[in-house]
SEMAR-641544 format. One record per residue (C-alpha): y, z, x. Coordinates in steps of 0.02 Angstrom, whole numbers, padded with zeros to 5 digits, always signed. Example, Ala and Ser with C-alpha at 12.3 -4.5 7.8 and 13.67 -1.06 7.14 Angstrom:
# SEMAR-641544
-00225+00390+00615 -00053+00357+00684 
END
This chain:
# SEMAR-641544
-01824+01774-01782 -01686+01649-01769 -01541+01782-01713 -01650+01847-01579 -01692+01684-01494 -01517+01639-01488 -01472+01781-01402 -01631+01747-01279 -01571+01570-01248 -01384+01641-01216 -01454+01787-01122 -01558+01649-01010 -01407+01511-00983 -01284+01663-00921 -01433+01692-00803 -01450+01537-00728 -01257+01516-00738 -01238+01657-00610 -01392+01597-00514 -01294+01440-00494 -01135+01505-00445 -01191+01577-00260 -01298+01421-00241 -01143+01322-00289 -01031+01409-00166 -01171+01379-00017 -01176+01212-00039 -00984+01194-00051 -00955+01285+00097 -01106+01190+00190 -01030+01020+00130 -00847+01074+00175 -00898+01143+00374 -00986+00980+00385 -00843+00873+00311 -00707+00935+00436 -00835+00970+00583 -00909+00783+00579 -00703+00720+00545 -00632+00826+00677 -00770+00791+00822 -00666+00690+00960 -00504+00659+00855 -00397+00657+01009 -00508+00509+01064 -00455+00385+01126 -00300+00411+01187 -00228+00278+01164 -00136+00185+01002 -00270+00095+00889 -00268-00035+00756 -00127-00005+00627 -00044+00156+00712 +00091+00051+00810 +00155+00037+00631 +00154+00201+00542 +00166+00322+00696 +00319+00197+00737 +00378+00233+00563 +00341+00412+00591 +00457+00427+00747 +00589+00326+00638 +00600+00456+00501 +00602+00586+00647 +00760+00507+00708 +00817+00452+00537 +00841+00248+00586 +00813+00149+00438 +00666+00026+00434 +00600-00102+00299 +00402-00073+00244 +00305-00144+00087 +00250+00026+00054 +00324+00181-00050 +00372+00303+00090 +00262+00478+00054 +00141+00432+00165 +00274+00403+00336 +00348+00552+00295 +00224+00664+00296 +00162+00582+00474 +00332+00609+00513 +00330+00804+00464 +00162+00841+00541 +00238+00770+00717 +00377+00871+00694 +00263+01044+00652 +00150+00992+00796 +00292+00957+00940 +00309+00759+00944 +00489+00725+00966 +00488+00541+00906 +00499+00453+01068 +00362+00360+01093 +00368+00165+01022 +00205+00141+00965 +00232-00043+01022 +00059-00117+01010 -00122-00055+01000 -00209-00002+01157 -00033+00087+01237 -00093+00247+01324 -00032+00414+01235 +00038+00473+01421 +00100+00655+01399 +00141+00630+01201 +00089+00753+01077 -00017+00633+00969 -00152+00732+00932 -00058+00846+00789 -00007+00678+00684 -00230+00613+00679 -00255+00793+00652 -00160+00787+00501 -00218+00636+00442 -00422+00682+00473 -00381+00861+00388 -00320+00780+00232 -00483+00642+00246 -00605+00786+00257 -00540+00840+00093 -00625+00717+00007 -00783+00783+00029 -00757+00912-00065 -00677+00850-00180 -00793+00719-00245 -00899+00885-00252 -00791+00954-00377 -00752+00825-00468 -00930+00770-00490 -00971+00952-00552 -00835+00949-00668 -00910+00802-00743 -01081+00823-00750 -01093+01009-00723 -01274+00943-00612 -01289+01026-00434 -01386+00864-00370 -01256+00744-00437 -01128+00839-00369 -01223+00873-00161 -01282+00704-00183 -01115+00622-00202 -01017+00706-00095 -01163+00677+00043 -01122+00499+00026 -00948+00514+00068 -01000+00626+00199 -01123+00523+00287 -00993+00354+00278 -00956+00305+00464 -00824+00173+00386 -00743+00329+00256 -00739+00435+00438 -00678+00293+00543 -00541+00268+00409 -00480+00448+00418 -00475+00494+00611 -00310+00388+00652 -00131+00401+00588 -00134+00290+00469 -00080+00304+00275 -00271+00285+00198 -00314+00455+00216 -00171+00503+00121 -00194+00387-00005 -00374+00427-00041 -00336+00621-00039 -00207+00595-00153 -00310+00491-00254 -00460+00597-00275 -00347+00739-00296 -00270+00661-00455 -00449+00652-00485 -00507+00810-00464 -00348+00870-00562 -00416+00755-00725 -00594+00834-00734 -00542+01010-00710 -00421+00967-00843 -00537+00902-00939 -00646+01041-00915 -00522+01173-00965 -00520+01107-01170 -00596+01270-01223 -00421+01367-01146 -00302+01230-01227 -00108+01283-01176 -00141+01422-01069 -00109+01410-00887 -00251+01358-00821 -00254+01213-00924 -00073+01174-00882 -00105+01199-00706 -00219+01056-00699 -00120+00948-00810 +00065+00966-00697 -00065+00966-00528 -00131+00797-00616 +00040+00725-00644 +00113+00762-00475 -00059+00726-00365 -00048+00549-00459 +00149+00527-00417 +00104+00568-00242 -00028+00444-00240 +00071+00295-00291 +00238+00355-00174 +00119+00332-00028 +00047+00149-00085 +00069+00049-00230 -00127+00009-00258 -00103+00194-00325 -00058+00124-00485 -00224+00085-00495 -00290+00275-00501 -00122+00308-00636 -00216+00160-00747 -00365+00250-00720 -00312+00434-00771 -00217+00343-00911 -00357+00265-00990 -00454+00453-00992 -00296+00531-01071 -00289+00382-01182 -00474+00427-01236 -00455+00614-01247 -00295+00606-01372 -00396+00496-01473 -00561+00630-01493 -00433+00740-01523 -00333+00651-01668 -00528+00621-01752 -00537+00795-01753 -00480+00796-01979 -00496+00998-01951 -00355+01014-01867 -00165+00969-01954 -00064+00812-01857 +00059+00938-01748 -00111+00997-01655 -00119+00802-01590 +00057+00777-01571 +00074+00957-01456 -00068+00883-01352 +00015+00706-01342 +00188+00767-01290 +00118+00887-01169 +00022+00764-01081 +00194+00624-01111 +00281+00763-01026 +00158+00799-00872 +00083+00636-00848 +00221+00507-00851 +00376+00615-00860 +00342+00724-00734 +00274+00584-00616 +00418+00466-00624 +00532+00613-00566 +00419+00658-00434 +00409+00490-00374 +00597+00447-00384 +00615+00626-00288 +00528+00575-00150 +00638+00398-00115 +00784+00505-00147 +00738+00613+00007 +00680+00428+00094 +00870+00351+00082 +00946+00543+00111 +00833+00554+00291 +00848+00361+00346 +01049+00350+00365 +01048+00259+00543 +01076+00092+00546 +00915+00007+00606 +00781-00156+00619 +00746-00155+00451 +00937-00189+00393 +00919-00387+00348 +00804-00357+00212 +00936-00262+00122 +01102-00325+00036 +01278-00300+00140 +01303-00160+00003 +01149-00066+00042 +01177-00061+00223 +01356+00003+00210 +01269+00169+00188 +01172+00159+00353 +01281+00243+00509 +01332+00120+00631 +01341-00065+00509 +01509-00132+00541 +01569-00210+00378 +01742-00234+00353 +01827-00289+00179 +01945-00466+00220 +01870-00653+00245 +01884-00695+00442 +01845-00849+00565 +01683-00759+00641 +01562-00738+00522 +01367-00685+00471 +01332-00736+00295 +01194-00682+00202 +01084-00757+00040 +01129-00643-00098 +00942-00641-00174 +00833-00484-00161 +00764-00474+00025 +00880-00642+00072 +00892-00677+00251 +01037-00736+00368 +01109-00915+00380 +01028-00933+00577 +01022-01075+00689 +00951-01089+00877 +00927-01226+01004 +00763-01294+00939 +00749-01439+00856 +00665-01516+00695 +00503-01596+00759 +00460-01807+00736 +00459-01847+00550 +00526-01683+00484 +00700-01778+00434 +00827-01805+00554 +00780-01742+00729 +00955-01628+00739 +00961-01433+00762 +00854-01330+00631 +00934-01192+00518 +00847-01068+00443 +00872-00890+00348 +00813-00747+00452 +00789-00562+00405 +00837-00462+00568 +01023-00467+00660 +01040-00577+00770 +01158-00668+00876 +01106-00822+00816 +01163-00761+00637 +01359-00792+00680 +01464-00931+00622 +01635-00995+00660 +01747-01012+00503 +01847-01176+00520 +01964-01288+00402 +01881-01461+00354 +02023-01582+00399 +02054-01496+00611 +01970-01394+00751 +02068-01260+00726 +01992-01101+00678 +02070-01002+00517 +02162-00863+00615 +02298-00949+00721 +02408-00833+00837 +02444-00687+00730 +02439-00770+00570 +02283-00756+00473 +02236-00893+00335 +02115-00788+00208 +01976-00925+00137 +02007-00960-00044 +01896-00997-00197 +01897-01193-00200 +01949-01224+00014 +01849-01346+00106 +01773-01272+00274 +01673-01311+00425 +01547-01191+00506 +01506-01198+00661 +01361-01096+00735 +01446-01007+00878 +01308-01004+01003 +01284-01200+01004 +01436-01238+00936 +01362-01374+00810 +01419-01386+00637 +01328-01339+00479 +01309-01531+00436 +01166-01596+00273 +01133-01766+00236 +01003-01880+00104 +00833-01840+00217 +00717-01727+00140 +00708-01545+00173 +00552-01493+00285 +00457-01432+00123 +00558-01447-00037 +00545-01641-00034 +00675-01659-00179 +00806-01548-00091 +00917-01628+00058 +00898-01575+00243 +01015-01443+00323 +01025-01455+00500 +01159-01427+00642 +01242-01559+00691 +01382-01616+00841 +01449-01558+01000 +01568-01428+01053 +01599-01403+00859 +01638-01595+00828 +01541-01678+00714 +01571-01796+00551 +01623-01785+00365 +01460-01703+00321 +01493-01555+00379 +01634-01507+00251 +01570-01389+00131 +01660-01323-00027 +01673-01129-00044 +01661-01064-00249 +01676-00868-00280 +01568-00820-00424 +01677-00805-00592 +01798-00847-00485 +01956-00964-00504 +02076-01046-00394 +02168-00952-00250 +02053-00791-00283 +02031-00734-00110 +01841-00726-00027 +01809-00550+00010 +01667-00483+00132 +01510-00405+00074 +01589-00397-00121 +01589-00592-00158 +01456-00695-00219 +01513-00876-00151 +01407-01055-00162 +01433-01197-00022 +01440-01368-00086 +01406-01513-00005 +01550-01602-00037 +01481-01801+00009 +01314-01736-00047 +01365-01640-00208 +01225-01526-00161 +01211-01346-00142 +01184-01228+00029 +01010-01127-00022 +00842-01047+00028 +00689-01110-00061 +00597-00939+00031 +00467-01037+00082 +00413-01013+00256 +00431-01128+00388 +00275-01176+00509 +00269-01115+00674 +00400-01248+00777 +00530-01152+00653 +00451-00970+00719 +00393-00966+00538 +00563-00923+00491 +00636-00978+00308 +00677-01152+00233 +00852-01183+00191 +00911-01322+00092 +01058-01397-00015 +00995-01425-00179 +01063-01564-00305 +01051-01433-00422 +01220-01353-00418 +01146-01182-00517 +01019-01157-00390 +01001-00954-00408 +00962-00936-00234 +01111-01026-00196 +01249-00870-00185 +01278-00813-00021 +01385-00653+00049 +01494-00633+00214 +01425-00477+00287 +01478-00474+00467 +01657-00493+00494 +01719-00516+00680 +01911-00546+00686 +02024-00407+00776 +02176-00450+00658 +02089-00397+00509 +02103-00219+00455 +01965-00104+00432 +01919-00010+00281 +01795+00131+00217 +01619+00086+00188 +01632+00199+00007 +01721+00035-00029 +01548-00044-00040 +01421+00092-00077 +01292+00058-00194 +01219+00232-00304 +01058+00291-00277 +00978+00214-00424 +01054+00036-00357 +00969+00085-00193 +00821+00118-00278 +00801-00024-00391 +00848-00142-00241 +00734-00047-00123 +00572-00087-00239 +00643-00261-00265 +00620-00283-00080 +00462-00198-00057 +00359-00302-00191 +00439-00466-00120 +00379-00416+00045 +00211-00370-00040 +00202-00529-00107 +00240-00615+00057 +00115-00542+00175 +00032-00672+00256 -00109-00647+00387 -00031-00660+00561 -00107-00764+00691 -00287-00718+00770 -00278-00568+00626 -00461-00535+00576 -00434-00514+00374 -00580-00539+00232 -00604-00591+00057 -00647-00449-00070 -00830-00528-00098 -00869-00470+00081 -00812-00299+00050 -00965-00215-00066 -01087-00307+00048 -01020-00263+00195 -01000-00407+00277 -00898-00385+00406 -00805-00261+00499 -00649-00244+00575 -00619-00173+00772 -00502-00005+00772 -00494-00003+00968 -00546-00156+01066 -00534-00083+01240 -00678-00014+01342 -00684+00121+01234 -00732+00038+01040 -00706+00078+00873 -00769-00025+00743 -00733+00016+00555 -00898-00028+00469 -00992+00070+00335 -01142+00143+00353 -01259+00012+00296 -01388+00125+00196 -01270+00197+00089 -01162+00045+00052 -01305-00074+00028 -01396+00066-00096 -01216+00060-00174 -01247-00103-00246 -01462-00094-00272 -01401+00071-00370 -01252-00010-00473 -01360-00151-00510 -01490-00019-00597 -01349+00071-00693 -01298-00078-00777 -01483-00114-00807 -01500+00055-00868 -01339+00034-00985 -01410-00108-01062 -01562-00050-01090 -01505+00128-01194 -01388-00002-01281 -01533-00079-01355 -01627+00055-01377 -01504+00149-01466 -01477+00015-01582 -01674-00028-01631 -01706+00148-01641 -01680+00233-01817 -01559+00422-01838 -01758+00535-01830 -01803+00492-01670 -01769+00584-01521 -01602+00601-01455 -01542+00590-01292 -01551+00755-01185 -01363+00847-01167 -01360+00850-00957 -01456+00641-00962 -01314+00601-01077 -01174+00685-00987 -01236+00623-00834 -01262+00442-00922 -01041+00461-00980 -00994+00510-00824 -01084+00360-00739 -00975+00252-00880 -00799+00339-00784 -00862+00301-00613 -00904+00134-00636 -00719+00101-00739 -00641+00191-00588 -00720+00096-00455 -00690-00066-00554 -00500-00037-00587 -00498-00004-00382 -00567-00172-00321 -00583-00305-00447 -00376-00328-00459 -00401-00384-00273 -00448-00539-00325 -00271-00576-00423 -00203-00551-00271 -00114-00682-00143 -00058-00571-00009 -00173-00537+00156 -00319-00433+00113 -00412-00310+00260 -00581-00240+00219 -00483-00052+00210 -00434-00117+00063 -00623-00056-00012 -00643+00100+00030 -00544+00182-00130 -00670+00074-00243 -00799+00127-00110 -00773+00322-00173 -00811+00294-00342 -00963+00191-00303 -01032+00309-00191 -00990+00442-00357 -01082+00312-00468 -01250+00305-00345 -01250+00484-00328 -01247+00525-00528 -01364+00375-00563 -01483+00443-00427 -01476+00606-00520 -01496+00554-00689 -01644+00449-00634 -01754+00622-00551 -01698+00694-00689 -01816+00588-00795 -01943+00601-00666 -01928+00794-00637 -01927+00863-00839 -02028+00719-00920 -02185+00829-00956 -02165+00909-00792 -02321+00899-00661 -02366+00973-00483 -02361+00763-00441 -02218+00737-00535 -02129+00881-00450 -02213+00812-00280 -02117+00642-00317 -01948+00713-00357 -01945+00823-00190 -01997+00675-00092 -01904+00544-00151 -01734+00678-00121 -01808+00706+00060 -01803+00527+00077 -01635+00502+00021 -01555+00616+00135 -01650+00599+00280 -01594+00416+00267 -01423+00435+00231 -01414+00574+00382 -01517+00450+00525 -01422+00295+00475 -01252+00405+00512 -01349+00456+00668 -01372+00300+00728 -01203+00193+00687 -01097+00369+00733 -01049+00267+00878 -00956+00141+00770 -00842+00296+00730 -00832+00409+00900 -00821+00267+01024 -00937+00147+01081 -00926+00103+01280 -01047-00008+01389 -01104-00172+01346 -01126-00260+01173 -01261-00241+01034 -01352-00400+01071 -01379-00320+01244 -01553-00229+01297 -01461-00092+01374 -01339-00064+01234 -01325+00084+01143 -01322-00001+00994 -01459-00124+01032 -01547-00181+00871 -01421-00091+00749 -01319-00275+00723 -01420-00308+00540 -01303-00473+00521 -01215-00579+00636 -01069-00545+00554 -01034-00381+00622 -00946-00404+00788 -01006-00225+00895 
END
């Protein structure tokens, strides 16, 4: 009896396996058409640039005319913005200056299309991936119906803007991991492979387009990490079987990655040779690759010199002032990161007016001379004294001080070359070199703390009493002085790798630094899960508000509340109840470990926001927001699943269909109805009778 009902039960699974696969494939297809049609719908509208475009299409016509600019992100993401103008006739003219500019005969359209193409994706993708967990048809529709039926996740992915490229990325990594996963019964063939190198290089891509992609590379890192160690409990098989599996996934998963990811700046640095805006956040050495920096190797009167720390700005003055009690009310100087005029200072000995090139003679500044500088558009001198610096109370005010470059003993500095000794010559853009004070026995240096707004929130400098200050080395970049010859920029070129290393220096300072600009509308990550509040897209006539949809995103949290209620409780269960009694179901159980992934992923994916002291935007969400909306979807499941087979009934049957009517017809109306937030919103606001959105403002918090 026993062989034949195993081959009923196999004969019946294979049965319902192939029954599944059409109705698998419908629902796929139905998900996918709705995906792009819903994303697609009026992506050329409006035409004109909204919220964070006027920075990456700008970038995007950069790359397409290969001028070198300074972001805080990895550069994937501009590049392919960049490449889908180029495929879709944009010729990188347009300057993106500020939101609202009309799109006036520029091809626009093919850069959003790009971007919405790559954000439908994600619908079916959480499908997949969902499947490939749970192997449950309603865990999978459901899911990927939430994403679906987001206004904020279709908001987020009409525009050119580096999210949707992130989040496909991201859930592509993702997808990559559970068909992996999946494919443990074909270990080393080439499906299994496939999925591991697609894994390795979706997750490369993911971080080279923003950092916060390391979070989804900790994520697929802690499910290898789990896998390997299954697999090393498994005493049947000898230790090479674990240590194939661990170098295969060392090779594919971190290997693999890091080259990807170093490819990609590689072709970033190759591409961006012009010299451009984003210069002054890079060393003297770094720029001499850029076309069109004019750095010459001698030490001159005329001057730019620049603080030798990673992302240092400029020694700059300007007319303004230091304000009442801010020190001594003389001329303010400041670093700043962009070429200016206002950079440039005149190189003069300490004892006369005379600069250091007289007639054709030139006198080449030494390690140990005593100099002047005077800044050469006001033509005061480079002067400190014993007031207290603007912030760093124990450091002394800098400040420019005299007239027509006259001034007083203070303004005789002592120039040191690093490792340097006595009559070793200063040479541009090579030599490290400290000003001291020489009354003040102080040092010239930036504290990189940011002035308030009478200094244009520009950069404190100092002179420091503490002679090994190590933001006290400085460089002479800019060299203006006919007599001097010129020489190759190989002279100063830096390697890739140095490029590289000095590139992601720069990039996590400026991460660091990000500070909400004025009349910015940012938000705390508390408000995101609940949310709070919004954020406007396109403030014209014609709105767009980025908002979730407030059914799905509220059930987010009423449904992650009852999976941790729901954890709890089988913990306790599990332990009162003895080894006989009934075990968990295979499907309730998968369904139950999957829900344990989504809920890791979607932690790993917000709570780190909270460690963070840069400016946050509520955008910031929507890659937690994913795996929530995952989380709800397979929780929902799991619970009708206890409803539907627990002793199965015509009323128990009559629940499970209605309570999945009511679940989607919500979802579907609530899109219905805040569409608008996503598509454009025109005519009066929602606090208005004869608004379109009249009555659909739940808090006061949300500005439509």
């Amino acid at each position: 009896m026993a062989p034949s009902t195993t081959k009923k039960a196999v004969h019946s699974s294979q049965t319902d396996e192939s029954k599944g696969d059409s109705k698998w494939w419908i629902v796929l297809i139905l998900l996918t058409v709705l995906s792009f049609g819903t994303r697609l719908h009026k992506v050329d509208e409006p035409d004109h640039v909204c919220w964070d475009e006027t920075h990456f299409g700008k970038m995007g016509s950069w790359y397409i005319n290969r001028t070198f600019f300074f972001d805080v992100h990895p550069p994937l993401g501009k590049m392919l913005i960049a490449l889908s103008g180029v495929l879709t006739g944009y010729n990188g003219s347009f300057p993106f200056e500020k939101p609202g500019d009309k799109y006036e005969g520029v091809n626009y359209v093919g850069m959003r299309e790009f971007c919405t193409i790559l954000g439908g994706a994600l619908i079916p993708f959480t499908f997949i991936s969902i499947w490939e967990m749970t192997h449950s048809l309603n865990a999978a529709t459901l899911s990927a119906s939430l994403v679906l039926f987001d206004v904020g996740t279709l908001t987020l992915t009409q525009y050119i803007l580096l999210d949707p490229i992130l989040l496909f990325f991201m859930l592509a990594s993702f997808v990559g991991i559970c068909k992996f996963r999946s494919s443990a019964l074909y270990e080393f063939r080439v499906n299994w492979w496939f999925w591991l190198i697609f894994t390795g290089v979706t997750m490369a891509c993911c971080v080279c387009v923003k950092f916060v992609g390391l979070f989804q590379v900790t994520f697929v890192g802690l499910m290898t990490i789990v896998d390997l160690w299954f697999i090393l409990g498994k005493l049947s098989k000898p230790i090479s079987y674990t240590v194939k599996h661990f170098v295969a996934r060392f090779v594919c998963l971190i290997i693999l990655p890091i080259l990807v990811y170093v490819g990609f700046f590689y072709i970033h640095l190759f591409i961006l040779n012009k010299s451009g805006n984003g210069d002054g956040f890079y060393s003297s050495a770094f720029q001499s690759k850029l076309q069109g920096n004019s750095l010459h190797n001698a030490s001159m009167p005329k001057v730019t010199l620049k603080n030798h720390r990673t992302g240092g700005g400029y020694l700059h003055s300007h007319w303004h002032l230091y304000p009442e009690n801010v020190g001594a009310k003389q001329q303010q100087i400041t670093t700043y990161a962009h070429k200016d005029e206002n950079n440039r200072w005149l190189v003069k000995l300490y004892n006369d007016d005379e600069k250091i090139s007289i007639n054709d003679t030139v006198r080449y500044i030494k390690h140990g001379d005593m100099i002047r500088l005077e800044h050469v558009p006001t033509r005061r001198n480079l002067h400190s004294h014993r007031e207290p610096a603007p912030i760093t109370k124990k450091h002394y005010q800098v400040t420019g001080y005299g007239e027509n470059g006259t001034g007083d003993y203070n303004d005789v500095w002592k120039v040191f070359v690093d490792g340097g000794s006595d009559g070793n010559v200063v040479s541009a853009v090579t030599s490290k070199i400290k000003l001291v004070h020489v009354l003040q026995h102080c040092v010239l240096t930036t504290s990189n703390k940011q002035l308030p707004k009478w200094a244009f929130e520009q950069h404190e400098v100092t002179c420091s009493p503490n002679l090994r200050d190590t933001n006290s080395y400085w460089n002479v970049e800019d060299n203006i002085n006919p007599k001097l010859p010129n020489v190759s920029f190989e002279v100063y070129s830096p390697n890739f790798f140095a490029r590289f290393i000095e590139s992601h220096a720069v990039m996590f300072q400026g991460n660091a630094g990000l500070k909400p600009k004025e009349g910015e509308v940012t938000s705390k990550p508390w408000q995101w899960p609940i949310n709070y509040k919004g954020q406007f897209f396109s403030g014209n006539n014609y709105k767009i508000y980025l908002l979730g949809n407030p059914v799905i995103w509220w059930g987010n949290i009423v449904v992650m509340v009852l999976y941790n209620l729901i954890s709890i409780w089988k913990a306790i269960i599990n332990k009162r109840r003895s080894n006989q009694n009934e075990a968990v179901s295979d499907s309730k159980q998968q369904l139950l470990t999957s829900c344990n992934w989504l809920f890791i992923g979607w932690g790993l994916h917000y709570i780190p926001f909270y460690a963070m002291g840069r400016v946050l935007y509520f955008h910031h969400y929507f890659s937690a927001f994913l795996y929530s909306s995952m989380l709800t979807g397979v929780t929902i499941s799991y619970l009708l699943e206890i409803i539907k087979t627990s002793k199965p009934t015509l009323i128990r049957k009559t629940i499970y269909d209605g309570l999945i009517g009511f679940i989607y017809a919500s979802v579907i109306f609530s899109f219905y109805l805040y569409s608008p937030l996503a598509y454009g919103m025109s005519g009066p606001v929602s606090t208005e009778q004869n608004s379109t959105m009249f009555g659909l403002r739940w808090l006061d918090s949300w500005e439509f």
